[in-house]
N, C-alpha and C positions, 0 to 999 in steps of 0.2 A: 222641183220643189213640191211636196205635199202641198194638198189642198187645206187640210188644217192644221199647217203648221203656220198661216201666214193669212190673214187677211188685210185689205186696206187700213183700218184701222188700228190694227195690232203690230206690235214688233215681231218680227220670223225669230223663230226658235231654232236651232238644229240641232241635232243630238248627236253622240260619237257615231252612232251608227248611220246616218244620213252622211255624214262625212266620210265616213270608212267607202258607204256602199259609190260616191262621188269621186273617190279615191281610186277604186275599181275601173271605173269608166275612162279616168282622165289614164290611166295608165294602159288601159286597152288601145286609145287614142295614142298614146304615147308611144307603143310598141305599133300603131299604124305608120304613126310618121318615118319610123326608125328606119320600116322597111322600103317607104317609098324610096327615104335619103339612100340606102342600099341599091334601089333599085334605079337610080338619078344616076348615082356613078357607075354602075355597071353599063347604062344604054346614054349615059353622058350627055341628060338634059341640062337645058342652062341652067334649070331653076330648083338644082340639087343642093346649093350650099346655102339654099334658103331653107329648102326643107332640112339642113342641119341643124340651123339656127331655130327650127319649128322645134325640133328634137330636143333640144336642148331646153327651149322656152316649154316646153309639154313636162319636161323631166322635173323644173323649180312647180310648175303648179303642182305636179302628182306632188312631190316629195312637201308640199304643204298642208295640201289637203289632209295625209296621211298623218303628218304632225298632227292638226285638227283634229284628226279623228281618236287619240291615244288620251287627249286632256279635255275633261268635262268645261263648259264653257258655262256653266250653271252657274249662279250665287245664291248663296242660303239667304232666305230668310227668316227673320228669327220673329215672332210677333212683339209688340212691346217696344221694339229696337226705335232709335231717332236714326235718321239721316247722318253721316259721317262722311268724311272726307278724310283721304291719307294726304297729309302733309310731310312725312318722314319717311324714309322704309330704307335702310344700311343694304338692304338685301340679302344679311344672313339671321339675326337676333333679335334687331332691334325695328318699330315700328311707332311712329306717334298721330292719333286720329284729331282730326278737329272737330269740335260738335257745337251745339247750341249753347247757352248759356242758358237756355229755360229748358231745363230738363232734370229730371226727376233722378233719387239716385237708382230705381227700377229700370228705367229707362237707359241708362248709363250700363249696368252691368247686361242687359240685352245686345243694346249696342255693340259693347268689348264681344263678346259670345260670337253675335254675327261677323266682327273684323277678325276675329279669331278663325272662326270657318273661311272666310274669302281672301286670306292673305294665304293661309297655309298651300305648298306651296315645297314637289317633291325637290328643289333645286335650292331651297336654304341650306345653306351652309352651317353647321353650330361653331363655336371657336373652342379654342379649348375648356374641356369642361361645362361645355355650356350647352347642353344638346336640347334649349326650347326658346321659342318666342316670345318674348316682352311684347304685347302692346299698350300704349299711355292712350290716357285720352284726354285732352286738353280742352280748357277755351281761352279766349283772352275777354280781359277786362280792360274797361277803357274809363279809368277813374277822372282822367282829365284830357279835354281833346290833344291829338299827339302822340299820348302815352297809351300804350299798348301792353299789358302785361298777362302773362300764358297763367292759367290755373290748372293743376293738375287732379282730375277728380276719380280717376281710378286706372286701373292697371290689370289684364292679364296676363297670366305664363301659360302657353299652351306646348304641347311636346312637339318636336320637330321629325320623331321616330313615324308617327302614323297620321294619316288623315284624323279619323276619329281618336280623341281624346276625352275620356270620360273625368279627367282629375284635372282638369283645369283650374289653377289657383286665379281666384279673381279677389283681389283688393279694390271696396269702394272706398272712397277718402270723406266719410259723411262728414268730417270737421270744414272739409272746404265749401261744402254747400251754404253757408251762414256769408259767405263772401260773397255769393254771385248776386245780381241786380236783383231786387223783388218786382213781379210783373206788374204792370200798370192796370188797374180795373175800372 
């Protein structure tokens, strides 16, 4: 582990390339084991069909690692953005976020922006005709205790063709803002 990629305080970062280079080693390790287990049955130590089972357990970590190291582990942040929660996600088109009730409709289109960058995601599927991602952004209202009802305060389509999308259609719903609670001062 890097010295400043981690201290006490802080959350550890890794980057593809820390993974790749950890990818490396556990595979070197991996083609160590291989040979001991070759070499167990050739001179028919007892303790050759363990070192199979090493082999094998070396081969799921390499082949992890190397997973890791192909997909950014990063999330965008967008400034502006509130807190969100995915409460929805079909896994190919559709996606629905939860958010606050006190928030602005600024805030709300940052928000969609950043769920837009941290959902997308080269394994969606489009269905037919449909080659991009919906996401809603919701909250619920609680007019009477019990009652629980979703408000829908905006919406992006981003493309499912590329990471970067510059033509993102965002719809804010400013009529539904007049519904939410007014804050207590």
């Amino acid at each position: 582990m890097r010295a400043d990629a981690c201290s006490p305080l802080h959350i550890c970062m890794f980057s593809t390339a820390d993974f790749l280079q950890y990818t490396q080693w556990s595979g070197i390790a991996t083609l160590v084991f291989a040979a001991l287990a070759v070499l167990a049955f050739i001179f028919k130590w007892g303790i050759r069909f363990r070192l199979v089972g090493t082999t094998g357990f070396m081969l799921v970590v390499t082949g992890g690692l190397f997973a890791l190291s192909l997909v950014p582990l990063s999330r965008t942040v967008i400034s502006g953005a509130g807190k969100y929660m995915l409460v929805y996600d079909n896994g190919s088109t559709q996606a629905v976020i939860a958010i606050s009730p006190e928030i602005s409709p600024s805030e709300v289109e940052a928000t969609l922006r950043q769920a837009a960058s941290n959902l997308y995601s080269y394994g969606r599927l489009g269905k037919r005709g449909e080659n991009y991602l919906t996401i809603r952004a919701r909250t619920l209202l609680h007019p009477e205790p019990g009652v629980s009802i979703p408000l829908y305060l905006g919406q992006i389509k981003r493309t499912l063709a590329s990471r970067e999308d510059e033509e993102m259609a965002i719809e804010i719903y400013t009529d539904k803002f007049a519904q939410l609670p007014k804050p207590n001062t």
